[in-house]
N, C-alpha and C positions, 0 to 999 in steps of 0.2 A: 618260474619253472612251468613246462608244460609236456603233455602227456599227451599223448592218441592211443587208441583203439579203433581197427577197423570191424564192422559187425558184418559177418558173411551176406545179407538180407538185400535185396532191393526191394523197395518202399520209394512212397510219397511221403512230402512233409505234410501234408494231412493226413495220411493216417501217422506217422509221428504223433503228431497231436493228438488224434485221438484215443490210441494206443498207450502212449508214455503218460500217465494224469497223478495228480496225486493222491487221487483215491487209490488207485491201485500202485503206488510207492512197493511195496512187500513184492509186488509179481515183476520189475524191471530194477529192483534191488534188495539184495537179502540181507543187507549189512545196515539198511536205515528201515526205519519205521515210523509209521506214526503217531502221536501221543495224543493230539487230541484228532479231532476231523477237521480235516482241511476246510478252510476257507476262502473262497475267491479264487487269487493264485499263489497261498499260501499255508503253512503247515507245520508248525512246532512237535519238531520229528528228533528221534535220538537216533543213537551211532555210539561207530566205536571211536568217536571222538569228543562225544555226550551229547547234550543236548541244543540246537539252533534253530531256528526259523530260516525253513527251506522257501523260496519264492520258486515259481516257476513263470516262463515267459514266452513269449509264442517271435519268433525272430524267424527272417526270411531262410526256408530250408529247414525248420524243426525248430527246438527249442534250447533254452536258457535257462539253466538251473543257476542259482547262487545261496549259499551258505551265510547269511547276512551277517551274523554276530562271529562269524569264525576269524581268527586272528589274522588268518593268512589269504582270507579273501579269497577263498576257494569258490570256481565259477566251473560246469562245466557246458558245452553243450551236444546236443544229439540232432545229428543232420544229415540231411542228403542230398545227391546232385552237386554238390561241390568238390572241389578237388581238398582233400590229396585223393581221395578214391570216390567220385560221383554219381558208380553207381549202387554203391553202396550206402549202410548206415555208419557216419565218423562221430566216434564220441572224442569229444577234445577240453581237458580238461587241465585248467590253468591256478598255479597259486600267485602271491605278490611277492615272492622271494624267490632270488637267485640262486642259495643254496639252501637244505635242508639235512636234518641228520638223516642216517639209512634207512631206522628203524619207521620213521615217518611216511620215508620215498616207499619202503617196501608195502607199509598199510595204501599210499594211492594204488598203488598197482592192486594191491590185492580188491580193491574196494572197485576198480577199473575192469579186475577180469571178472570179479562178481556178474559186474553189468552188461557184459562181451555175454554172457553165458545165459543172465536172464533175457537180456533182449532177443538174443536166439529165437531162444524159445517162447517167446511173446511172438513176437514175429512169425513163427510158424504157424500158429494160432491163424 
């Protein structure tokens, strides 16, 4: 399955980068946090899904989040200058399964507008 969000913002995927980090994980999502400090491009973060090792990864146009130890292989990423909207910031966020129950579909969304709302406001910054 997979999901978008468009972020109202025009940006660079450098500042992407250096904006979206996972030190500051809490200011570009309210729903995950840190547990220990990040290390390199990675970060044993909880949620309201519990607890995984979030990687993050620098790819053409912004970056690559993934969820390593999640069942459902949850990947998303944060970009610019590509379509569907290029001039914009596209968060596109993908599981490994076809179908899911509602109650799941409704936490991406919610966990999606979170990040529609911080990135915002990061971005304004």
């Amino acid at each position: 399955m997979e999901f978008f969000r468009i972020v109202k913002k025009t940006t660079t995927e450098e500042e992407i980068r250096e904006k979206v980090r996972l030190t500051n994980l809490e200011e570009w999502n309210s729903l995950l946090f840190n547990l220990n400090p990040p290390k390199n491009n990675e970060s044993y973060i909880g949620g309201i899904w519990g607890e995984f090792t979030l990687s993050r990864q620098e790819i053409k146009g912004g970056l690559r989040f993934a969820l390593i130890e999640c069942p459902n292989a949850l990947t998303w990423t944060v970009t610019t200058g590509y379509p569907p909207d290029p001039t914009n910031i596209v968060i596109h966020l993908t599981i490994n399964r076809q179908e899911k129950g509602q109650e799941f579909i409704e936490e991406l969304n919610e966990v999606l507008d979170d990040m529609v709302e911080s990135l915002t406001e990061l971005f304004s910054n």
